[in-house]
VEXVEXMI-934751 format. One record per residue (C-alpha): residue number from 1; residue in one letter; x, y, z. Coordinates in Angstrom, 1 decimal, padded with zeros to 4 digits. Each point is the difference from the previous one (the first is absolute). Last residue first. Example, Ala and Ser with C-alpha at 12.3 -4.5 7.8 and 13.67 -1.06 7.14 Angstrom:
BEGIN
ATOM num residu     c1     c2     c3
ATOM   2      S  013.7 -001.1  007.1
ATOM   1      A -001.4 -003.4  000.7
This chain:
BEGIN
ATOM num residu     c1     c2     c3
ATOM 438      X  118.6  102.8  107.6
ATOM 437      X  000.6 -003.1  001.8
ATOM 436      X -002.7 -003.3  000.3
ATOM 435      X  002.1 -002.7  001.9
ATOM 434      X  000.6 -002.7 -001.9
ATOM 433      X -000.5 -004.1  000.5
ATOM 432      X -000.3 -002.4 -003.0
ATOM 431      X -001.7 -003.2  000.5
ATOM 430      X  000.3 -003.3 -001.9
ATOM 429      X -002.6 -002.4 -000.9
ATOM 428      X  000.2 -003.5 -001.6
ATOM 427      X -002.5 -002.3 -002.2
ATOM 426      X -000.7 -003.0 -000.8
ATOM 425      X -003.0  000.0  001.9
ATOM 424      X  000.6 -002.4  002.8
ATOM 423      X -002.5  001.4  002.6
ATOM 422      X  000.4 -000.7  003.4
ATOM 421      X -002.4  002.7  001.3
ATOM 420      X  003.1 -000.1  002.8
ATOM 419      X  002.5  001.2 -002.4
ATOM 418      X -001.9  003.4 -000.6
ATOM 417      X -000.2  000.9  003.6
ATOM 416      X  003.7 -000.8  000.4
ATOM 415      X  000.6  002.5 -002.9
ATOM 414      X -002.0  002.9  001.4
ATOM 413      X  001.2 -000.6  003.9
ATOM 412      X  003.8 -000.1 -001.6
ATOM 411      X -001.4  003.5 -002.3
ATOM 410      X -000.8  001.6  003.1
ATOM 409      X  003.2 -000.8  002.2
ATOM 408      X  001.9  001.3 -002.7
ATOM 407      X -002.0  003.6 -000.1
ATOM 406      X  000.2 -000.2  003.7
ATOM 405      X  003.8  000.3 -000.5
ATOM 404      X -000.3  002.3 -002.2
ATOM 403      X -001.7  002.0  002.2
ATOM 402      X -004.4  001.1  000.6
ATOM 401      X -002.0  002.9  000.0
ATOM 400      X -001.3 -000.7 -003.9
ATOM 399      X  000.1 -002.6 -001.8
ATOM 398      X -001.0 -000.2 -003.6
ATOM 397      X -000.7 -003.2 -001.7
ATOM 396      X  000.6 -001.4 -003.3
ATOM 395      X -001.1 -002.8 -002.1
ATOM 394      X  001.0 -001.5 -003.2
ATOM 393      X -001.0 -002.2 -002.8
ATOM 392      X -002.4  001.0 -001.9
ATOM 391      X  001.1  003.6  000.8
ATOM 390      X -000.1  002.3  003.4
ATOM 389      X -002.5 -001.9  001.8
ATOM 388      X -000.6  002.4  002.5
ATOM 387      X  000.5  000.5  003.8
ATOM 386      X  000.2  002.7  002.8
ATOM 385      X  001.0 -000.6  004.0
ATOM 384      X -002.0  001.6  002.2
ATOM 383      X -002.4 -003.0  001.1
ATOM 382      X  003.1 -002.1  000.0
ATOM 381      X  001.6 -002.4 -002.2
ATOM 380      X -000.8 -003.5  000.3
ATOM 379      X -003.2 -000.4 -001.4
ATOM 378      X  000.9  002.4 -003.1
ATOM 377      X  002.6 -002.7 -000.6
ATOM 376      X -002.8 -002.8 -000.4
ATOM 375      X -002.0  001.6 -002.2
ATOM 374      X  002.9  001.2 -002.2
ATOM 373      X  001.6 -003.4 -000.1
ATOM 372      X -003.5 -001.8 -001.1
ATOM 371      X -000.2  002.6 -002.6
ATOM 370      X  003.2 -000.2 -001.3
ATOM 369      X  000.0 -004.4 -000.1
ATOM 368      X -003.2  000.5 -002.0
ATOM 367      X  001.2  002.5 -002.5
ATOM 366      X  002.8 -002.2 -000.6
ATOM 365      X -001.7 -002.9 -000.3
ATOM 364      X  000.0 -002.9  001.8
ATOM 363      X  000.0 -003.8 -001.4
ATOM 362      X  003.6  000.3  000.0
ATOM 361      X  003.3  000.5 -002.3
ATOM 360      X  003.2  000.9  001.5
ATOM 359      X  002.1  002.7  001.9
ATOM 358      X -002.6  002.8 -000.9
ATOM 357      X  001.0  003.5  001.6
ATOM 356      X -002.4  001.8  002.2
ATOM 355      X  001.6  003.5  001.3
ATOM 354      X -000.4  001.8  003.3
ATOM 353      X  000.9  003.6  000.2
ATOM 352      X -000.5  001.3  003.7
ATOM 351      X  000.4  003.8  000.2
ATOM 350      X  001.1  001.9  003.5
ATOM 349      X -001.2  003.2  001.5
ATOM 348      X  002.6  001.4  002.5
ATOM 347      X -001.5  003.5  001.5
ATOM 346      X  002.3  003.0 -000.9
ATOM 345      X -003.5  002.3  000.7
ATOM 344      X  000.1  002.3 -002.9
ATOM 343      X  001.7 -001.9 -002.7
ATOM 342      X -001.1 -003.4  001.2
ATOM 341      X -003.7  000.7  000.2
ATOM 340      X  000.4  001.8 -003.1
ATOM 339      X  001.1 -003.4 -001.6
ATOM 338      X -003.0 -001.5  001.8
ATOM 337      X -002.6  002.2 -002.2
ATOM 336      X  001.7 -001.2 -002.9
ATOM 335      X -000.4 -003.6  000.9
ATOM 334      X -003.3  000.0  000.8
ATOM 333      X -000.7  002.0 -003.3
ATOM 332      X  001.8 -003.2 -001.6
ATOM 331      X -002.1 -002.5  002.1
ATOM 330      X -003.1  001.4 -002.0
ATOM 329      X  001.0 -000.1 -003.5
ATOM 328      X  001.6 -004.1  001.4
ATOM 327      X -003.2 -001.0  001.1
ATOM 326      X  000.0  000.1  003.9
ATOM 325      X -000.6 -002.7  003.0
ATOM 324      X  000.9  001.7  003.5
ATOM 323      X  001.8 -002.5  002.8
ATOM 322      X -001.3 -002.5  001.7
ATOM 321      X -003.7 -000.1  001.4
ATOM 320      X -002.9  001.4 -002.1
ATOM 319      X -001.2  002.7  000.2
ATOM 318      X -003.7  000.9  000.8
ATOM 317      X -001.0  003.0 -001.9
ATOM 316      X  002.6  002.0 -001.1
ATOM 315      X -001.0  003.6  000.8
ATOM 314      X -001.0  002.5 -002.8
ATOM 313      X -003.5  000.5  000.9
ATOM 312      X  000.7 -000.1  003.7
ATOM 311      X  002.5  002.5 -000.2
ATOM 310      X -002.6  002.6 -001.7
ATOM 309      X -001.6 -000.3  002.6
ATOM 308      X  002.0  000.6  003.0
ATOM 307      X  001.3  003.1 -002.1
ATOM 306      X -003.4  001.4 -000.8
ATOM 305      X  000.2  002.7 -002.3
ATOM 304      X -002.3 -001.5 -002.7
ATOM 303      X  000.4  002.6 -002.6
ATOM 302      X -000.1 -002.1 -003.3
ATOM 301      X -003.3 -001.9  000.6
ATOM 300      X -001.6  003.4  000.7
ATOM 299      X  001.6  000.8 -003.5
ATOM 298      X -001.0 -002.8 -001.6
ATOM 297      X -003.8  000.0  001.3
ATOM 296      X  000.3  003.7 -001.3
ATOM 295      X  000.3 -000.8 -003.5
ATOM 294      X  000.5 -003.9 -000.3
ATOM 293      X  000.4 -002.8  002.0
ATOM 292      X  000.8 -003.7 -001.7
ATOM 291      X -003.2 -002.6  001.4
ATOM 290      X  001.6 -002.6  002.3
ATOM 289      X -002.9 -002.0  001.5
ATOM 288      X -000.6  000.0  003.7
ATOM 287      X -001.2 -002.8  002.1
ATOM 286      X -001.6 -000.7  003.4
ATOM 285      X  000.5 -001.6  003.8
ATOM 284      X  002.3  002.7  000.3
ATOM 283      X -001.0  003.6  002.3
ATOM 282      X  000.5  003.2 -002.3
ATOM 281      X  003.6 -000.4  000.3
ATOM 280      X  000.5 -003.7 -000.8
ATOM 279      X -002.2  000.3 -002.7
ATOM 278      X  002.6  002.8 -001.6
ATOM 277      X  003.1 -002.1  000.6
ATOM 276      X -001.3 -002.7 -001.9
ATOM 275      X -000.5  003.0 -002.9
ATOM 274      X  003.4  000.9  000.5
ATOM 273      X  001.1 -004.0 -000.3
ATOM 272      X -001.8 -000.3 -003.1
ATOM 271      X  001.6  003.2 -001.6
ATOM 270      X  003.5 -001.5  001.4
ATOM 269      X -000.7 -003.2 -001.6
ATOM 268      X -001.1  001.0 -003.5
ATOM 267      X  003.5  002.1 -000.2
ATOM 266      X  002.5 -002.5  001.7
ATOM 265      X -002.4 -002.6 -002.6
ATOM 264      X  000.6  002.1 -003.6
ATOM 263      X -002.5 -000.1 -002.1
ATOM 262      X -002.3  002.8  000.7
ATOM 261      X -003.4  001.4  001.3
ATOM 260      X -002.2 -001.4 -002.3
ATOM 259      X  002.5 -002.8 -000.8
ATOM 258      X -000.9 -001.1  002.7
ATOM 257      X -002.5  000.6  002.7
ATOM 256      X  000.8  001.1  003.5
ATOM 255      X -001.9 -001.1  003.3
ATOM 254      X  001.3  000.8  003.3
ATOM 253      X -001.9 -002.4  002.3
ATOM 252      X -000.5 -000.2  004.2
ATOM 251      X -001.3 -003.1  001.5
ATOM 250      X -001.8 -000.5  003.2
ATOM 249      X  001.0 -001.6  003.8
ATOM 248      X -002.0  002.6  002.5
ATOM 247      X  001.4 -002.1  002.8
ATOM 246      X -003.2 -000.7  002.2
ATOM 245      X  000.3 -003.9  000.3
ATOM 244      X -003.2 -001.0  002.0
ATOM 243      X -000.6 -002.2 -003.2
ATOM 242      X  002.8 -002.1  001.4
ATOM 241      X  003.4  000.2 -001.8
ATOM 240      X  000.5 -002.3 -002.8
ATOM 239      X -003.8  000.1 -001.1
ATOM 238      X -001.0  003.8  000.9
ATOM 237      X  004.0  000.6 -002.0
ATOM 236      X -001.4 -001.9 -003.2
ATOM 235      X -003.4  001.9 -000.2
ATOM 234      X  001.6  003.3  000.5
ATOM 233      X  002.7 -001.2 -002.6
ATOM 232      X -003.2 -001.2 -002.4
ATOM 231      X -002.2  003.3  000.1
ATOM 230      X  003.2  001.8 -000.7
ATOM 229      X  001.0 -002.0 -002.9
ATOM 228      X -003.6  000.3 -001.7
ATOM 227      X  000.1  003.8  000.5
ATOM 226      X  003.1  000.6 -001.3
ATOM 225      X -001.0 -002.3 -003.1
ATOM 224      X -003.4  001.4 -000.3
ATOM 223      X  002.1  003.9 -000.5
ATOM 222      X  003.0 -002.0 -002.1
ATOM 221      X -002.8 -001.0 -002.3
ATOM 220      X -002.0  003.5  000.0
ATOM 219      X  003.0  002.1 -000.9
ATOM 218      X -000.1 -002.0 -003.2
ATOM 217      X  003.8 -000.4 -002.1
ATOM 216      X -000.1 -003.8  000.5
ATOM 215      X  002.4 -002.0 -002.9
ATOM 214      X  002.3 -001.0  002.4
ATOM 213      X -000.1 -000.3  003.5
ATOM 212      X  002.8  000.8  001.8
ATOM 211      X  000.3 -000.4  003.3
ATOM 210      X  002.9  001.0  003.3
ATOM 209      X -000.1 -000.4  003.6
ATOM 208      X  000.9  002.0  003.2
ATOM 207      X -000.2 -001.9  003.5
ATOM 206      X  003.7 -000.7  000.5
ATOM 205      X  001.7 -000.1 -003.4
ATOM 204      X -001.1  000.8 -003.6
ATOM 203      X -002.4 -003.3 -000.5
ATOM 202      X -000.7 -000.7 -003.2
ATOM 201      X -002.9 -000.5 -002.4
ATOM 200      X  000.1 -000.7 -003.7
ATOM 199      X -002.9 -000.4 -002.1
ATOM 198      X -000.2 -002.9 -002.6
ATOM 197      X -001.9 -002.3  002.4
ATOM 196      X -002.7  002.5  000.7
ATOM 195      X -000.1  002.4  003.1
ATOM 194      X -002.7  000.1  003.2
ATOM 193      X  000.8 -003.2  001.6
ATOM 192      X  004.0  000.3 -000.9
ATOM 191      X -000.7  003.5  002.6
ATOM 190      X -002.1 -002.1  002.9
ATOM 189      X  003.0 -002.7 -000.3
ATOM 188      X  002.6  002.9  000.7
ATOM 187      X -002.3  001.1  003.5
ATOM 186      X -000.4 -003.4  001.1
ATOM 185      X  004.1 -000.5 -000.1
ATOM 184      X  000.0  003.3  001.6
ATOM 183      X -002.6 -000.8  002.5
ATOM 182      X  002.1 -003.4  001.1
ATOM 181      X  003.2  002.0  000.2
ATOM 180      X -001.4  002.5  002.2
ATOM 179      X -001.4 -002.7  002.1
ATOM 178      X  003.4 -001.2  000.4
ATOM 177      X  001.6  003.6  000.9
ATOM 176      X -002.0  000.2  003.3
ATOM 175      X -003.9  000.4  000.5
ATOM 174      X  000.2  003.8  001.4
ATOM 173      X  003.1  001.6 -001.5
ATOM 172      X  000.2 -002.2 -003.2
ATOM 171      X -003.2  000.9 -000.7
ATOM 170      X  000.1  003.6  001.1
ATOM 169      X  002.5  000.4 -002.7
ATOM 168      X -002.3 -001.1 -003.1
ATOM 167      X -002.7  003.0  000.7
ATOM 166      X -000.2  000.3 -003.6
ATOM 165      X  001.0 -002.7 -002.5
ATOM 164      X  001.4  001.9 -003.2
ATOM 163      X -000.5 -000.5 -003.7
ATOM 162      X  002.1  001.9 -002.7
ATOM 161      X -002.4 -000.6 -003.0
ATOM 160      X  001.2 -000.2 -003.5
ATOM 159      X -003.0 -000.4 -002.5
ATOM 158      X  000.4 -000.8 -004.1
ATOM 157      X  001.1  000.4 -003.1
ATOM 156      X  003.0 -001.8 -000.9
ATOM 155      X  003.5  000.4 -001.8
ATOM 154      X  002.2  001.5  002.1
ATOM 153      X -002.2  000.2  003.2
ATOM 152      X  000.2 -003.9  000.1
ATOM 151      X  003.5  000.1 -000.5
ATOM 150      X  000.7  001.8  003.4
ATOM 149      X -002.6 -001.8  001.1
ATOM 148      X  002.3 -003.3 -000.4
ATOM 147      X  002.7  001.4  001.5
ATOM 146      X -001.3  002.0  002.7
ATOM 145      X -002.0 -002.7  001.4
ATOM 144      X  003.5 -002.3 -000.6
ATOM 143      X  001.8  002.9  002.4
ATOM 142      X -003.0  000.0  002.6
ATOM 141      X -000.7 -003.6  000.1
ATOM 140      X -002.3 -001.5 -001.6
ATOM 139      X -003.1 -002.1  001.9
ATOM 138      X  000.8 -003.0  002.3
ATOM 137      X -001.4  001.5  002.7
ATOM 136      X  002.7 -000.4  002.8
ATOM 135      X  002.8 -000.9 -002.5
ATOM 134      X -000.1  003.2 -002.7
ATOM 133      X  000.7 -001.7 -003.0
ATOM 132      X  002.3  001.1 -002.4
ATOM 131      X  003.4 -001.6  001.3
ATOM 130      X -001.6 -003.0  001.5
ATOM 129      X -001.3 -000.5 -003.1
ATOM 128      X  003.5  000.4 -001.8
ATOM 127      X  001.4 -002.1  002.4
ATOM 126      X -002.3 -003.0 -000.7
ATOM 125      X  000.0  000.3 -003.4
ATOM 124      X  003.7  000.0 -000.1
ATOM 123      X  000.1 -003.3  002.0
ATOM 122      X -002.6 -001.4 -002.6
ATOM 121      X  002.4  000.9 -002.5
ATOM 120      X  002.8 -002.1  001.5
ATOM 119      X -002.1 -003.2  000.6
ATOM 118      X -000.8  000.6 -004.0
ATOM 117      X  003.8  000.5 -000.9
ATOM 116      X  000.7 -003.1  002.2
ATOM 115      X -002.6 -001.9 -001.6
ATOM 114      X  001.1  001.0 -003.7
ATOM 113      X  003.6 -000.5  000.9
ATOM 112      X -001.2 -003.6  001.4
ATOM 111      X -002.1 -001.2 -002.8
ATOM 110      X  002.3  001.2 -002.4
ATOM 109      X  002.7 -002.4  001.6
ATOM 108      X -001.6 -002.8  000.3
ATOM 107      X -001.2 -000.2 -003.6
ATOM 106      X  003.6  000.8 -001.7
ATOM 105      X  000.0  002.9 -002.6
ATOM 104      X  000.8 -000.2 -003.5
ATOM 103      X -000.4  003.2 -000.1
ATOM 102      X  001.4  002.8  002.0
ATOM 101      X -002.0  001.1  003.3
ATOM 100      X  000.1  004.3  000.4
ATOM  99      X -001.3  001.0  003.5
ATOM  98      X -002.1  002.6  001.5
ATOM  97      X -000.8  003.0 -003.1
ATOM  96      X -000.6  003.1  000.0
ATOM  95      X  000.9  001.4 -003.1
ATOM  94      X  003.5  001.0  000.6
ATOM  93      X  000.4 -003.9  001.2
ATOM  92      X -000.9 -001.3 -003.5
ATOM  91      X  002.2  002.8 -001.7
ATOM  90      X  002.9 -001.6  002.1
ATOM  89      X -001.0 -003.7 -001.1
ATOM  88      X  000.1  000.8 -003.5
ATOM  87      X  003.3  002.3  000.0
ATOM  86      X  001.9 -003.1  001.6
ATOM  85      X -000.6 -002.0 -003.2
ATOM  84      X -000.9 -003.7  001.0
ATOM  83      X -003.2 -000.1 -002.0
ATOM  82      X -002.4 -003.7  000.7
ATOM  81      X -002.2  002.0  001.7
ATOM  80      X -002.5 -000.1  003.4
ATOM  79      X -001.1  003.4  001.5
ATOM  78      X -001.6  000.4  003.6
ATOM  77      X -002.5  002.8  000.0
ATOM  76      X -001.4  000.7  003.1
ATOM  75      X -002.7  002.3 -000.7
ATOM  74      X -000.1  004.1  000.8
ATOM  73      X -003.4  001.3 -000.3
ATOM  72      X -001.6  002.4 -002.0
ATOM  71      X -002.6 -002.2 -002.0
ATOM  70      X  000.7  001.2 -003.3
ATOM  69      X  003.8  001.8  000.2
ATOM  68      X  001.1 -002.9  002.0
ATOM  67      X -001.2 -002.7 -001.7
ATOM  66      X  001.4  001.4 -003.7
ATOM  65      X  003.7  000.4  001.4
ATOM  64      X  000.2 -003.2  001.4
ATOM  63      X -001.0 -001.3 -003.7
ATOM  62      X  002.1  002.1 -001.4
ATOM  61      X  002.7 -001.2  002.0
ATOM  60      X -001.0 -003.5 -001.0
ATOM  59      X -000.3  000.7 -003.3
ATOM  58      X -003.0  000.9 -002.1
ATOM  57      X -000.3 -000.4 -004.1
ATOM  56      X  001.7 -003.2  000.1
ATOM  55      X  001.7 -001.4  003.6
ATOM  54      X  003.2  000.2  000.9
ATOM  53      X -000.2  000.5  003.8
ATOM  52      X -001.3 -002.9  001.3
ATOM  51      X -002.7  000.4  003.3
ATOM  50      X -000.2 -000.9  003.2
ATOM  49      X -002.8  001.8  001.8
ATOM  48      X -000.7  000.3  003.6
ATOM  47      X -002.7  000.5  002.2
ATOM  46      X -002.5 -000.6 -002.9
ATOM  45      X -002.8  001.7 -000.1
ATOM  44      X -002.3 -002.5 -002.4
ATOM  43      X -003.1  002.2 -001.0
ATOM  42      X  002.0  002.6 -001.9
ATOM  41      X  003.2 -001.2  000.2
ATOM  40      X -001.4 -002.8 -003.0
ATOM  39      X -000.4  003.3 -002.4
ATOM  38      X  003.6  001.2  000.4
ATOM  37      X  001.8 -003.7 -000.1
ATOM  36      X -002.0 -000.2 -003.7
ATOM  35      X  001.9  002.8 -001.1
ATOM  34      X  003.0 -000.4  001.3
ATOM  33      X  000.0 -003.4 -001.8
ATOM  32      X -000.7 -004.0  000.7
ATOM  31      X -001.2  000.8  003.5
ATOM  30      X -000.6 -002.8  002.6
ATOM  29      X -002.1  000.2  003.1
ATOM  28      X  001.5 -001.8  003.4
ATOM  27      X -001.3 -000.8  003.8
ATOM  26      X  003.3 -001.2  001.7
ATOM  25      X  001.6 -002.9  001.5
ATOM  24      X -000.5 -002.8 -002.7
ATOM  23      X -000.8  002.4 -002.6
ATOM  22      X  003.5  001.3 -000.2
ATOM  21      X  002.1 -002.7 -001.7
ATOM  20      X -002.6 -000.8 -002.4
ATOM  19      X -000.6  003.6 -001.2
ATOM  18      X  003.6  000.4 -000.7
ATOM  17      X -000.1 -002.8 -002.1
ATOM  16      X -003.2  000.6 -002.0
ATOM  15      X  001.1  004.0 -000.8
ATOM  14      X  003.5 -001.7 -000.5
ATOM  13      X -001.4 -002.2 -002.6
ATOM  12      X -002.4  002.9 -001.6
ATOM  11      X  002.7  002.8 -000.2
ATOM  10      X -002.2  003.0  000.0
ATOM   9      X  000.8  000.3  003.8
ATOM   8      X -002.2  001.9  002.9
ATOM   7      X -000.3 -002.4  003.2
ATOM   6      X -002.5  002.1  002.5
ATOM   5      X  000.7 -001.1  003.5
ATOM   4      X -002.7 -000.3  002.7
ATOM   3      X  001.1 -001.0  003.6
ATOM   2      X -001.9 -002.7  001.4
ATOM   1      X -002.8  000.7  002.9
């Protein structure tokens, strides 16, 4: 399938010319103004978008601009101008933009910077989806689930249900780790089966999963929905294990509703993931609704003495590998509580500092380039290690139990991990090393 690019030029002949050059190889749609390039996205979705920049009433930045703010997605724009002011070009690549082609422009050659830029977007496609996807089930991962719920809660009404497959661990420990794969690949299709197109689900980690539904605020639709999904995983594991299979596989669902019972997702999620808890305890299979406590319900709630249980609320459920992911409010209190670590205990905690710098100019944005660096750092690190992206374009790690010289060691395994994605970015990182003193 060709490649669409949307030509945007008011200048009739090079509208023509540019159009000629590029309709041999690709699928095209020509603009005459911003305002006319804005309707044809619509219905065209281009995968790329040349475009002039001085142009009456909108320019090509405000063109860029415009798109983005209506459709919320972020289009290759490349920009084509007869300007040679340096000022031009550096505003164009503030905004966003790929690549900057000066007119007159040779035929051969804008066909090959606009087919390497596309060859190069495709390869940022492909790492940003293995990025967000999870890659047994193909749903979201748990950091893009987050992400985009995170939003969702924002702005939305709607349902987030922590869902967990009971009786998951006898799987693996009778029919082997394979099977176990194959149920929760089952399992994640049974959710998308019960959620609309513009719902998000997610899987957490391990057997835990994640949905939003917008617009439902009914007890009674997440009540059929439990139901539905447990008739179906019972059916699933009598067809992919013998009906004489007698694990009692089910599904378990903390139900909050937002904005009922707030905005923010930590909050939302821990008030789903107490009520998860609760079905668990009176015997799963089931769901429970979040419904705030008041009076004597909140002081009952409030006196729970329970050590072991009151663990289990606030334990991380099914970390990841590599080392702890923060934001940087959180990572902070981390870091605090590490200082007294050192005071007290004169253990060596070290700081990693690594810094993106551009060298040159590249289909990859800064933003990109940090998150691909971050994901693939908190690989390396340990499980005990602690990470954040400090700024747009840094990252730092805390260490602790380790040397200096471990600390080098560390940041050679980081960087040799980096090189062999093979990206050329046009840009370097540096590391600073420090030991945290008080």
């Amino acid at each position: 399938m060709k490649k669409k690019i949307l030509i945007v030029d008011d200048e009739a002949v090079s509208l023509m010319i540019t159009e000629n050059i590029l309709n041999t190889e690709y699928e095209t749609a020509c603009a005459a103004s911003g305002e006319e390039a804005i309707e044809i996205y619509e219905k065209f979705r281009p995968d790329l978008i040349l475009s002039d920049i001085r142009m009456p009433q909108m320019n090509g930045f405000e063109l860029q601009k415009n798109l983005k703010e209506k459709y919320s997605v972020k289009v290759p724009f490349i920009y084509i101008t007869s300007d040679r002011e340096e000022d031009i070009e550096s505003q164009g690549l503030e905004t966003g933009a790929v690549d900057f082609i000066h007119k007159p422009f040779r035929a051969d050659v804008l066909l090959k910077r606009i087919g390497n830029i596309l060859r190069m977007i495709d390869q940022i496609y492909g790492l940003k989806q293995a990025a967000v996807k999870d890659p047994l089930t193909g749903l979201l991962n748990k950091a893009s689930s987050k992400a985009e719920i995170a939003e969702l809660c924002k702005k939305s009404r709607g349902a987030l249900m922590v869902v967990d497959l009971d009786s998951f661990k006898p799987v693996n420990d009778l029919y082997g780790h394979s099977m176990g794969d194959k149920v929760l690949v089952r399992f994640s299709k049974i959710l998308q089966s019960v959620v609309r197109i513009t719902d998000i689900t997610g899987r957490m980690g391990g057997d835990e999963f994640i949905i939003f539904c917008q617009n439902i605020n009914e007890p009674s639709v997440i009540e059929e929905k439990t139901k539905y999904i447990n008739e179906q995983i019972v059916a699933a594991a009598h067809e992919l294990m013998g009906d004489d299979c007698s694990i009692p596989i089910g599904a378990s669902i903390g139900c909050v509703f937002a904005p009922d019972e707030g905005t923010d997702f930590d909050s939302l999620f821990d008030k789903a993931d107490g009520c998860l808890y609760k079905v668990k305890q009176r015997g799963k299979h089931g769901c429970e609704i979040y419904v705030e406590p008041c009076g004597n319900e909140q002081e009952e709630h409030n006196s729970v003495n329970n050590i072991q249980s009151i663990f289990q609320i606030m334990a991380e459920r099914n970390p990841e590998s590599g080392a702890y992911k923060l934001a940087p409010e959180e990572f902070k209190y981390i870091y605090r509580f590490l200082s007294r670590i050192v005071i007290n205990y004169k253990k060596e905690i070290w700081a990693l500092l690594f810094s993106i710098h551009q060298t040159g100019t590249g289909a990859i944005t800064l933003e990109d380039v940090s998150e691909q660096f971050m994901e693939s750092t908190r690989k390396t690190l340990r499980h005990s290690d602690v990470i954040t992206q400090n700024s747009k374009n840094q990252v730092m790690a805390l260490l602790s139990e380790t040397t200096r010289g471990n600390c080098d060691t560390v940041v050679e395994r980081i960087m040799r991990n980096w090189e062999k994605m093979g990206e050329d970015t046009g840009y370097t990182i540096t590391c600073a090393i420090d030991k945290i003193t008080v």
